[in-house]
C-alpha positions as CSV (number, residue, x, y, z in Angstrom):
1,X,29.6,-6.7,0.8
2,X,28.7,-3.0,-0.5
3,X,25.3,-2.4,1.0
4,X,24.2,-3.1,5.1
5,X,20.4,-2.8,6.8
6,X,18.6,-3.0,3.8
7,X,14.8,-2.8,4.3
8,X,12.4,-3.8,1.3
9,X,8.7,-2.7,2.7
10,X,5.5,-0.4,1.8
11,X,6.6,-0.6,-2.4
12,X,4.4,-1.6,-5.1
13,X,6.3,-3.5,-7.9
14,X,5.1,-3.6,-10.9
15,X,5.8,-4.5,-14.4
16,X,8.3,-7.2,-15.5
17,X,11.5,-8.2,-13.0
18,X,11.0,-5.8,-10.4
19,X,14.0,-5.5,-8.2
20,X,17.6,-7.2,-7.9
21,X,19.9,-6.7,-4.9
22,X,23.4,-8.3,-5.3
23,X,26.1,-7.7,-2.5
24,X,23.8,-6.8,0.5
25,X,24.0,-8.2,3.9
26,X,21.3,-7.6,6.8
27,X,18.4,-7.7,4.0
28,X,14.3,-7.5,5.7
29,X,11.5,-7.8,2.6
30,X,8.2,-7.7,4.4
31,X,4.8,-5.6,3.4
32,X,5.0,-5.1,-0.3
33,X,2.1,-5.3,-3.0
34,X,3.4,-7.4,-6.7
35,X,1.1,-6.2,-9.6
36,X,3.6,-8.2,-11.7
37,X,2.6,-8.5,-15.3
38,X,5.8,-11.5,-15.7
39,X,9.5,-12.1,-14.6
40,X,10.8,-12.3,-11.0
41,X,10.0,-9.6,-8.8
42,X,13.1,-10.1,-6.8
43,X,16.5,-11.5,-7.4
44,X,19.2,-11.7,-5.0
45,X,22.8,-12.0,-5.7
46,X,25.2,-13.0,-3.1
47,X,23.3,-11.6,-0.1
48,X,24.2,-12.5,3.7
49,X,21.3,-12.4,6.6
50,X,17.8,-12.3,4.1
51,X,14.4,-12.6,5.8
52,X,11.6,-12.6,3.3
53,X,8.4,-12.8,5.3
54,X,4.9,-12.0,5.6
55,X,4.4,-11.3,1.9
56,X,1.5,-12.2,-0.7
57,X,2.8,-13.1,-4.2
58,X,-0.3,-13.7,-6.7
59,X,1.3,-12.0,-9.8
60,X,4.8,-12.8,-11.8
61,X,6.3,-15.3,-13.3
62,X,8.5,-16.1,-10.7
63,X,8.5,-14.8,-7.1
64,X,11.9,-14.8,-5.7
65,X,15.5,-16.2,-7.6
66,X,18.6,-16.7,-5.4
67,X,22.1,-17.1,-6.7
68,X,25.2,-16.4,-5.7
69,X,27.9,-19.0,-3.8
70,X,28.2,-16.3,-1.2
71,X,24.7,-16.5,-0.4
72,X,24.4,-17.2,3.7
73,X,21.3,-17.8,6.4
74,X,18.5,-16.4,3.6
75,X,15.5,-17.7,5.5
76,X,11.6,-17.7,3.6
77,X,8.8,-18.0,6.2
78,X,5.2,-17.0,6.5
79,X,4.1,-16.0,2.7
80,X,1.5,-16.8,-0.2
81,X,2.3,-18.0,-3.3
82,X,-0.4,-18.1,-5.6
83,X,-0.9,-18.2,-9.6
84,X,2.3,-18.2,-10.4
85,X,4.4,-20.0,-13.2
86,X,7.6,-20.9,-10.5
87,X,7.7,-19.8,-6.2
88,X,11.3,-19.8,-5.4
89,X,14.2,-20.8,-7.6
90,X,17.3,-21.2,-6.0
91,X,21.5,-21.7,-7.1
92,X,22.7,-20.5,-3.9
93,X,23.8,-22.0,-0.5
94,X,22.5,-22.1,3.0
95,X,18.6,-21.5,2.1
96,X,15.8,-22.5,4.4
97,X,12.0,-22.5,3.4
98,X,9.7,-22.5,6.1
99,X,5.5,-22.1,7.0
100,X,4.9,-21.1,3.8
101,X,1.3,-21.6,1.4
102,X,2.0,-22.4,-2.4
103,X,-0.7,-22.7,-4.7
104,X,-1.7,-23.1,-8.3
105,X,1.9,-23.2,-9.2
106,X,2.1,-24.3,-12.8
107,X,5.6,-25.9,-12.9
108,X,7.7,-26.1,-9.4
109,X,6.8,-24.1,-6.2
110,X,10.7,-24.6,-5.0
111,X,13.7,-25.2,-7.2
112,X,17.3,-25.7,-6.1
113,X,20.0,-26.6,-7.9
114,X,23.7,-27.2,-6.6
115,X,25.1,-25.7,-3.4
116,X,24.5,-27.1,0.1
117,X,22.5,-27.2,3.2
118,X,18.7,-26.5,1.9
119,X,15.7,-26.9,4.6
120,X,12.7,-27.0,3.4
121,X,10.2,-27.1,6.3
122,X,6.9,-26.3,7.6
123,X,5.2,-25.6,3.9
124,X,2.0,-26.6,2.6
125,X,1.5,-27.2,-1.7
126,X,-1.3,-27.4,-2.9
127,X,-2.5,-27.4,-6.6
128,X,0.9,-27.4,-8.0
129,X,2.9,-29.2,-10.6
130,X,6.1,-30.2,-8.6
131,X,6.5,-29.2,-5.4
132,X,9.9,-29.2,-4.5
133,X,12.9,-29.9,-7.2
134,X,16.4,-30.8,-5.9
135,X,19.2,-31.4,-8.1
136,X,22.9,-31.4,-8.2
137,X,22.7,-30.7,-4.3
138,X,24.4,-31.8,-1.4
139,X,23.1,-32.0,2.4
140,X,19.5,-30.9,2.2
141,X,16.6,-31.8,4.6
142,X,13.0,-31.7,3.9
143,X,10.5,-32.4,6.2
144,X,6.8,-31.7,7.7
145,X,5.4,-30.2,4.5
146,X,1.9,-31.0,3.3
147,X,1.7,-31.5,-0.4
148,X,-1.8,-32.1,-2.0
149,X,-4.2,-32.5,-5.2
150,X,-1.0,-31.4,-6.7
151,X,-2.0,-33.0,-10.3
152,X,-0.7,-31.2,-13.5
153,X,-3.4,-29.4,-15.4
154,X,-2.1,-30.9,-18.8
155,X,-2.2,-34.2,-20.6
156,X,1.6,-34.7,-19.7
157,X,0.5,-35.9,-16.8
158,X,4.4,-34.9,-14.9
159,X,3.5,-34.1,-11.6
160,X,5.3,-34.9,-8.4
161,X,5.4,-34.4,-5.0
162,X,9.5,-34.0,-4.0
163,X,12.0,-35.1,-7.5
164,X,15.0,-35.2,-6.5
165,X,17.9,-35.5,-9.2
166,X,21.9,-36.3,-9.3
167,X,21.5,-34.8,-5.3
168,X,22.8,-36.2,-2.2
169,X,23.3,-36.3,1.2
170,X,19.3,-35.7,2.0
171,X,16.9,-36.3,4.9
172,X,12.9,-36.5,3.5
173,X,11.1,-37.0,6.6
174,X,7.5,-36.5,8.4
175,X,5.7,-35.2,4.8
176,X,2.4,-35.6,3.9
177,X,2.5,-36.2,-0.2
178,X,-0.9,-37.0,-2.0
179,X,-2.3,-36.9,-5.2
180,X,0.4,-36.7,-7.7
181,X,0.1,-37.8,-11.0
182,X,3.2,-39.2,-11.7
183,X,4.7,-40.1,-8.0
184,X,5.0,-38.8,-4.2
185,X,8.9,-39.2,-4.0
186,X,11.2,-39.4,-7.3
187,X,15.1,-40.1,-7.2
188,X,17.4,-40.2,-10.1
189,X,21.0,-40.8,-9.9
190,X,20.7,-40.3,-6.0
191,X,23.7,-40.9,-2.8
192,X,22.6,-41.5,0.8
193,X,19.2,-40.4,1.1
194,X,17.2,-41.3,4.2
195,X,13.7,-41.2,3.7
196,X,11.5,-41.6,7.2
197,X,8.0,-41.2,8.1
198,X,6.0,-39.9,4.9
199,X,2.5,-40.5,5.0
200,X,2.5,-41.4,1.0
């Protein structure tokens, strides 16, 4: 890894794709204002030790992208997303989602596809198209979120609450999932998931 103690805070990104930061371990994004006029305003490539906290995200396209198979302990907790097209996409390893508010999200406030060990935890949706998108993943957990009125504001009417395709190896427990259009849990071409106390 090239770059060590990296601190993110206090900067004003605006514009289209603000910021990338690939090899970095040690990363802290807290305390930054997005005038974002499209694109992500942060992607990180193969990045060790990420806390992303305490930030408000009303303007981009997409919030945060994570990729990278060396990607470890990235960890999202306490922030807004709001008006955005996508929260947090994510081809990367070893992510974990936590106490965070997404709303008015037009197409998915989480994505993940491949890799491993994803938490999703803690989060409340609201006002969104699909809340959390899983595919092509292996050993993921989510559990305690709220997701509601998430109904698409289009006459596809595609809306869910957690769609989960070709993934395995999940736990979906203790969520609250209402008002979806199309349904509150979705599997396709799923292995060993445990589903458990959802209040559907």
């Amino acid at each position: 890894f090239h770059f060590e103690s990296v601190t993110v805070t206090g900067a004003t990104f605006n514009g289209y794709s603000a910021l990338t930061i690939v090899d970095a371990e040690s990363v802290d994004v807290t305390g930054n204002t997005y005038n974002m006029t499209g694109g992500t305003a942060i992607t990180f490539q193969n990045t060790k030790n990420v806390t992303i906290h305490d930030e408000e995200i009303t303007a981009a396209q997409t919030a945060f992208s994570i990729t990278g198979s060396e990607t470890e302990n990235f960890q999202i907790y306490d922030n807004t997303f709001a008006n955005l097209n996508y929260g947090i996409t994510s081809t990367a390893p070893e992510v974990t989602i936590r106490n965070n508010e997404f709303s008015k999200i037009s197409s998915y406030a989480i994505q993940q596809n491949s890799y491993y060990n994803l938490t999703v935890s803690g989060n409340t949706f609201e006002d969104c198209d699909i809340a959390v998108r899983i595919y092509s993943t292996d050993s993921f957990t989510v559990k305690d979120n709220v997701m509601s009125n998430n109904r698409i504001r289009s006459a596809s009417g595609s809306s869910y609450g957690v769609y989960l395709s070709s993934a395995q190896y999940g736990t979906i427990t203790g969520n609250t999932i209402s008002q979806f259009d199309q349904a509150g849990l979705f599997y396709s071409s799923v292995n060993v998931i445990t589903t458990t106390g959802n209040d559907i």
